[in-house]
C-alpha distance (Angstrom), angle and dihedral (degrees) to the residues before:
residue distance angle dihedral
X1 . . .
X2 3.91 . .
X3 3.94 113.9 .
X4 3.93 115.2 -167.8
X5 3.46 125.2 -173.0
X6 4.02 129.1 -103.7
X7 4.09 105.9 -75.9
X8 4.19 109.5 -136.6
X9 3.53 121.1 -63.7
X10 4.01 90.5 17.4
X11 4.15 115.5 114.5
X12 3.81 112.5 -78.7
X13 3.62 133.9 -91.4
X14 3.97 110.5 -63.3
X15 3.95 118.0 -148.9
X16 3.88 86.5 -111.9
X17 3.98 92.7 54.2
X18 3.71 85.1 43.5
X19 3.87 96.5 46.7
X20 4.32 85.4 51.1
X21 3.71 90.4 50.0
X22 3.42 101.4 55.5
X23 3.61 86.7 50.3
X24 3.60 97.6 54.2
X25 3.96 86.2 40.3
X26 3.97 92.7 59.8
X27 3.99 94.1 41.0
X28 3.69 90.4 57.5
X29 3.67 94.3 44.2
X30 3.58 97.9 36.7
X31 4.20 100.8 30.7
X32 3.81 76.7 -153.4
X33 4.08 120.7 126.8
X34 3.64 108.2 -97.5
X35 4.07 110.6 -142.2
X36 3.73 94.7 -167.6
X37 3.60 154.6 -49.1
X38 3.83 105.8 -85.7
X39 3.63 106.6 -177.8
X40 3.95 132.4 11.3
X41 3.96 123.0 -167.0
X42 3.65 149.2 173.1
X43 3.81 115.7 -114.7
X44 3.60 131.1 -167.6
X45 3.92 89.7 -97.4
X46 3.90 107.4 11.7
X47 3.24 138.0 -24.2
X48 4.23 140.6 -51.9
X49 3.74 124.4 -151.6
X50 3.83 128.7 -179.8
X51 4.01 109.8 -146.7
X52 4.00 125.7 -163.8
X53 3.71 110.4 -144.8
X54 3.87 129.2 -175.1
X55 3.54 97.1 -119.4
X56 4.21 104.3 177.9
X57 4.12 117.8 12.2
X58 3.26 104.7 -131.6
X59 4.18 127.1 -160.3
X60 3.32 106.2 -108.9
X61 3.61 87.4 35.1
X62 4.16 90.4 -136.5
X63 4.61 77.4 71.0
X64 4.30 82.2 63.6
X65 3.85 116.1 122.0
X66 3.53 117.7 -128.1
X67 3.93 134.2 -165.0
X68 3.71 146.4 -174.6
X69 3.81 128.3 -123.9
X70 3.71 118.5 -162.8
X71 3.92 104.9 -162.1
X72 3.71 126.1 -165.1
X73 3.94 116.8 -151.3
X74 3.81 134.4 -173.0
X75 3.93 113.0 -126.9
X76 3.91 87.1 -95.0
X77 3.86 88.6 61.6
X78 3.78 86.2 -102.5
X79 3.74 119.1 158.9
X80 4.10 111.9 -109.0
X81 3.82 98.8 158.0
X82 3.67 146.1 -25.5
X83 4.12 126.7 -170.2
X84 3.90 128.6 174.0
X85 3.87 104.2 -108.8
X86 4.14 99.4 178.1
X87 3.77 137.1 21.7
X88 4.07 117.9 -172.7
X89 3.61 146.7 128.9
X90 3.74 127.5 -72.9
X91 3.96 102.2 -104.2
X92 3.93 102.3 28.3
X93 3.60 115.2 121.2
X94 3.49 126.2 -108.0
X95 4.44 110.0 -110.7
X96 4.53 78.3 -142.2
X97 3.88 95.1 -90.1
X98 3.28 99.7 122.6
X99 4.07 89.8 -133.0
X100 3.93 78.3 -63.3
């Protein structure tokens, strides 16, 4: 499912849109499987998103490697930056970071 961003003069980016984007933006970059979207925000000039991506399959599939993907959009849903913050295996527990 292809998500574009608003054209001019249309309502701005919603969280949603933004949350879809980032996905999209990571699976291009990446051409790893993303799981999810695990966080959306607001920022100063755009938006952030943290994306969990299936980095290694694994056999059994509880052995897979997992990662998060904070990505940094423009208003417009633009790409502006995207870095690996957290690699780990599916199942471990999360020390309350948030991946951040």
């Amino acid at each position: 499912m292809a998500v574009t961003p608003p054209e001019s003069g249309e309502k701005e980016l919603t969280a949603a849109t933004a949350g879809l984007l980032a996905l999209e933006h990571v699976r291009k970059l990446t051409m790893k499987t993303p799981v999810g979207v695990t966080m959306v925000e607001p920022a100063e000039d755009g938006w952030v998103a943290e994306v969990e991506v299936v980095e290694e399959r694994r056999i059994p599939s509880s052995a897979d490697m997992l990662a998060l993907y904070e990505v940094e959009m423009d208003l417009d849903g633009n790409l502006l930056a995207y870095r690996r913050t957290r690699r780990y295996g599916r199942g471990h527990t999360d020390p309350g970071t948030g991946g951040r």
